[in-house]
C-alpha positions in Angstrom: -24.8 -4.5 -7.5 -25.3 -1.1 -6.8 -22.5 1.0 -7.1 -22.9 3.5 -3.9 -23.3 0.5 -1.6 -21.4 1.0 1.3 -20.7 -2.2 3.9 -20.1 -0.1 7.2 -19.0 -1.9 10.8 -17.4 0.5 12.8 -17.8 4.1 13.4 -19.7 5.0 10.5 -22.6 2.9 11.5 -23.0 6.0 14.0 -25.7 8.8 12.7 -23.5 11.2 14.6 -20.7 10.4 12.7 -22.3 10.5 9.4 -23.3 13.4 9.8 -20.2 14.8 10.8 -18.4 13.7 7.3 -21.3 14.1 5.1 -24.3 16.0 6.9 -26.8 13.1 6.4 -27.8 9.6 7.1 -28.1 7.6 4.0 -30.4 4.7 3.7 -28.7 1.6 5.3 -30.3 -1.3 6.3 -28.8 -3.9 8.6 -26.3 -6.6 7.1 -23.6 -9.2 7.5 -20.2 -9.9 6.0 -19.5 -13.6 6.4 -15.6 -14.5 6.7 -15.0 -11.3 8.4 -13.7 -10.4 11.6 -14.1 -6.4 13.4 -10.9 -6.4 14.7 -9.0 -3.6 17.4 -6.8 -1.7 15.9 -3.7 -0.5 17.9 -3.9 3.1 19.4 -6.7 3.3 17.4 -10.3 3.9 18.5 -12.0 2.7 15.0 -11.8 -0.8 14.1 -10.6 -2.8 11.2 -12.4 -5.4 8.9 -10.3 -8.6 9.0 -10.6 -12.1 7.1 -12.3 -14.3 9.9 -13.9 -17.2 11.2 -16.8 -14.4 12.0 -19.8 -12.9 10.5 -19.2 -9.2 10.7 -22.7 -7.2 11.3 -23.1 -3.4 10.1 -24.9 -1.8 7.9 -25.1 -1.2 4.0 -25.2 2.7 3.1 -27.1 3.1 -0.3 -27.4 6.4 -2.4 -24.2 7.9 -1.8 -23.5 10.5 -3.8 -19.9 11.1 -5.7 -19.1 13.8 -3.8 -19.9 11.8 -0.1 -17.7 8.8 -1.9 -15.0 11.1 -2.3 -15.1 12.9 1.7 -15.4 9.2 3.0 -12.4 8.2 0.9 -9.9 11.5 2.1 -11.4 10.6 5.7 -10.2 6.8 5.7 -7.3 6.0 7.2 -4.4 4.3 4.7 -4.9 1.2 6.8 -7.8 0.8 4.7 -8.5 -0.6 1.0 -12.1 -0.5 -1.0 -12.6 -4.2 -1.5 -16.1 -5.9 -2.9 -17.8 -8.5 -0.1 -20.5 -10.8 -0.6 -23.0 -10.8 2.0 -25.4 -12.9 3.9 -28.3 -11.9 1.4 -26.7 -12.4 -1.3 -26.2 -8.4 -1.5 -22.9 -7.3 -2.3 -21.3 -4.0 -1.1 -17.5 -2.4 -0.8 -15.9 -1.9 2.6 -13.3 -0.3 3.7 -11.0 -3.5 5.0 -7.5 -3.5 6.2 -5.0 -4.3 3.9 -2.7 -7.1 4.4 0.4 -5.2 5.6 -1.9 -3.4 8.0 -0.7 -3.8 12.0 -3.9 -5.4 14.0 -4.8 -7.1 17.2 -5.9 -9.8 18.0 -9.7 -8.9 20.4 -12.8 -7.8 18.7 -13.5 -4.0 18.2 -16.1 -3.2 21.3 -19.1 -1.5 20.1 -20.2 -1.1 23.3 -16.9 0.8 24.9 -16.5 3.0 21.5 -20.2 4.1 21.8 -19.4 4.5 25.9 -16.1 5.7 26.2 -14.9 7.6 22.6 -17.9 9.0 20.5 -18.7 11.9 21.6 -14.8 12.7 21.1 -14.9 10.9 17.8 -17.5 13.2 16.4 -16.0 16.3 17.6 -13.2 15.3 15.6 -14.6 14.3 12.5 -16.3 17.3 12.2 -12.7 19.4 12.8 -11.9 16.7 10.7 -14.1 17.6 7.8 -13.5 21.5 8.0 -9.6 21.1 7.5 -11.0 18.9 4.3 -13.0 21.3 2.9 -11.0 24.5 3.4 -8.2 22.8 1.8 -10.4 22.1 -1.6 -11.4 25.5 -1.4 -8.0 26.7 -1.6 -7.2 23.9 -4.0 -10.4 25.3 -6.1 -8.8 29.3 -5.5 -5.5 28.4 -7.0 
């Protein structure tokens, strides 16, 4: 298993957003999470990763760096937890998956609206997102 594999389903399956948070793509190639469901979250435009009667499709990140780990953990919501899943292949890679006392709905996250409707929006704010992050490690790294 290689460590910096990274199972993504929802937003950060978008270039745009990537590079937002981390100023690259990172190889990915395309790949499924049987048992998984991408599920709506509420008020939420990002999706969730569910236990399901579905095969969740994405994409697994490889060669991320420490430092990328560590901006795509501060970014993640709390809904999330790293979890280990075993994939179509026979790959393996961690998502980020809701965790079990996280509040969900019951339709399918819509690729198709997100990418229609919210990204532009999204990436705006990840990248506000991600200069809040790093001025507050600079000021963590002055004091």
């Amino acid at each position: 298993m290689d460590p910096d594999a990274l199972f993504v389903y929802g937003t950060l399956q978008f270039p745009e957003v990537l590079h937002a948070l981390i100023d690259r793509v990172p190889a990915h190639t395309p790949a499924q999470a049987p048992g998984w469901r991408v599920t709506a979250l509420p008020e939420r435009v990002y999706p969730g990763l569910v236990p399901g009667q579905q095969t969740a499709a994405g994409y697994l990140l490889t060669g991320l760096s420490p430092e990328e780990w560590r901006v795509l953990d501060a970014f993640e919501d709390p809904v999330y937890e790293l979890r280990r899943l075993h994939l179509t292949d026979n790959r393996h890679g961690w998502a980020y998956v809701c965790n079990p006392e996280a509040d969900t709905l019951d339709e399918d996250w819509s690729l198709e609206i997100f990418t229609a409707q919210h990204l532009p929006a999204y990436v705006d704010r990840c990248a506000a997102w991600r200069q809040r992050h790093e001025a507050r490690q600079n000021q963590e790294q002055a004091s």
